[in-house]
Residue frames as qw, qx, qy, qz and C-alpha x, y, z in Angstrom:
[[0.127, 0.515, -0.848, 0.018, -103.74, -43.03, 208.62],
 [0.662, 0.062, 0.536, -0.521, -106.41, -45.36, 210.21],
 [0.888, 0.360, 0.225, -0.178, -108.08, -46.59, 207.08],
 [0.388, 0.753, -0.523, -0.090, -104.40, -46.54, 205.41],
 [0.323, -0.301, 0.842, -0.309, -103.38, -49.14, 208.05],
 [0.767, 0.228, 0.309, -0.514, -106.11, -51.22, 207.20],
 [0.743, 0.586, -0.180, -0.269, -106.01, -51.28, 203.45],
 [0.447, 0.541, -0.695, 0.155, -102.02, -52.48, 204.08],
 [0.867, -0.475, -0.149, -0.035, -103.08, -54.82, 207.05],
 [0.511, 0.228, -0.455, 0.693, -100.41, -53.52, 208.89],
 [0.296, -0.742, -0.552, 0.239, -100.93, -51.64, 212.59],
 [0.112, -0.988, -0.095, 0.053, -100.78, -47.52, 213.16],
 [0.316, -0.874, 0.327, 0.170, -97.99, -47.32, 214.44],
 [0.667, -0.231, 0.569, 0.421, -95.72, -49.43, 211.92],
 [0.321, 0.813, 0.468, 0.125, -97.34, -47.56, 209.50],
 [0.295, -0.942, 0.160, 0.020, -96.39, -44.17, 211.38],
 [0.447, -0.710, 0.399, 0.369, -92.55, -45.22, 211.56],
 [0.437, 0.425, 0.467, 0.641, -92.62, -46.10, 207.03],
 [0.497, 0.733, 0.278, 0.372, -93.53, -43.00, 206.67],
 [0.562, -0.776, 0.150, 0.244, -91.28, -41.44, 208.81],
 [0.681, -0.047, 0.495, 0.537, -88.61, -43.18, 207.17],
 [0.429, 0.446, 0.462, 0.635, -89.83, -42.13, 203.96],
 [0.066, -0.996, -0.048, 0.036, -90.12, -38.31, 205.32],
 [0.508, -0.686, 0.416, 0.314, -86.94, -38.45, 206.55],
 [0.591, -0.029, 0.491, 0.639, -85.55, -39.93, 202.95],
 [0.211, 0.475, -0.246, -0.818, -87.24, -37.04, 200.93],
 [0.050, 0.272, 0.910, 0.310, -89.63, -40.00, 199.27],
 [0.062, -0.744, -0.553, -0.369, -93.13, -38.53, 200.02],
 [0.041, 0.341, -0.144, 0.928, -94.10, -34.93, 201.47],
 [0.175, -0.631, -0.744, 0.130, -96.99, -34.09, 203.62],
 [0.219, -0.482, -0.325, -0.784, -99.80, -31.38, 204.06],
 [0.184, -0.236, -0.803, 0.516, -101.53, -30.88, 207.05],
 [0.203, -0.295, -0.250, -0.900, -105.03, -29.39, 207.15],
 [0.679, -0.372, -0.232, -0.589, -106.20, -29.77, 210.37],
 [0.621, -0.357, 0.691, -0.100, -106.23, -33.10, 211.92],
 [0.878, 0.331, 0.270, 0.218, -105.82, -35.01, 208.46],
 [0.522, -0.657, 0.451, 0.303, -102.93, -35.55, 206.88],
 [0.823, 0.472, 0.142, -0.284, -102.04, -35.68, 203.77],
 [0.075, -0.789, 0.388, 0.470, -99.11, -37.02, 201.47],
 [0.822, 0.566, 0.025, -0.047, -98.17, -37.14, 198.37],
 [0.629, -0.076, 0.565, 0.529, -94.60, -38.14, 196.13],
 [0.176, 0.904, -0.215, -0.324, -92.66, -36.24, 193.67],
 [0.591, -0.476, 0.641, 0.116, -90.13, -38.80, 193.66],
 [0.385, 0.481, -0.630, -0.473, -88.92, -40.31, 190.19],
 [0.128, -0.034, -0.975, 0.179, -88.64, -44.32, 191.74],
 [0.326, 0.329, 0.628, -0.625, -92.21, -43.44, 193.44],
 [0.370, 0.531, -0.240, -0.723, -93.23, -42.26, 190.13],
 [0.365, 0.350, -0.758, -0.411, -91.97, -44.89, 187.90],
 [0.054, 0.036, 0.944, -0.322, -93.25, -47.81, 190.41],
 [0.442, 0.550, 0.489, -0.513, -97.13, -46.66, 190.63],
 [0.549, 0.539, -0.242, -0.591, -96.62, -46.37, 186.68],
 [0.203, 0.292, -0.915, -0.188, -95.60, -49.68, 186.31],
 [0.102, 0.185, 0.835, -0.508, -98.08, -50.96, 188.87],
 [0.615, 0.582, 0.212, -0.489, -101.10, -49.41, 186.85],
 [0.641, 0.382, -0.454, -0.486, -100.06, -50.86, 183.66],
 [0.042, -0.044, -0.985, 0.159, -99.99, -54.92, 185.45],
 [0.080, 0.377, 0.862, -0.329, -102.97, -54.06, 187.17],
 [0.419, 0.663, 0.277, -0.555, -104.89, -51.47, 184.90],
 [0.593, 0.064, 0.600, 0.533, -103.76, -52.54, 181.10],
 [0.272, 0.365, -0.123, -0.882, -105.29, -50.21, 178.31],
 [0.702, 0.416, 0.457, -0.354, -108.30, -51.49, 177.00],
 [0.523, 0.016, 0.642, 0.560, -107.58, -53.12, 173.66]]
């Protein structure tokens, strides 16, 4: 969650209470294997967003 915090210049622990939230709405899932954490989205809205978001910011090559 560390380098996740970073990347979204946001701190741990405000981090730690989105994804909460989004546990708690059935938005993303998690894995545990260890001490890392992992999680991922099923979600249709979660879905459609990150596909929109890669065609702005990753177009297809003409």
């Amino acid at each position: 969650m560390g380098s996740l915090a970073v990347t979204l210049h946001i701190s741990k622990s405000a981090l730690s209470q989105h994804l909460k939230k989004m546990r708690d709405l059935k938005v993303v899932a998690i894995r545990r294997d260890r001490q890392t954490v992992f999680y991922s989205s099923n979600h249709e809205g979660v879905l459609r967003l990150l596909g929109t978001l890669k065609g702005i910011f990753d177009p297809p090559a003409a």
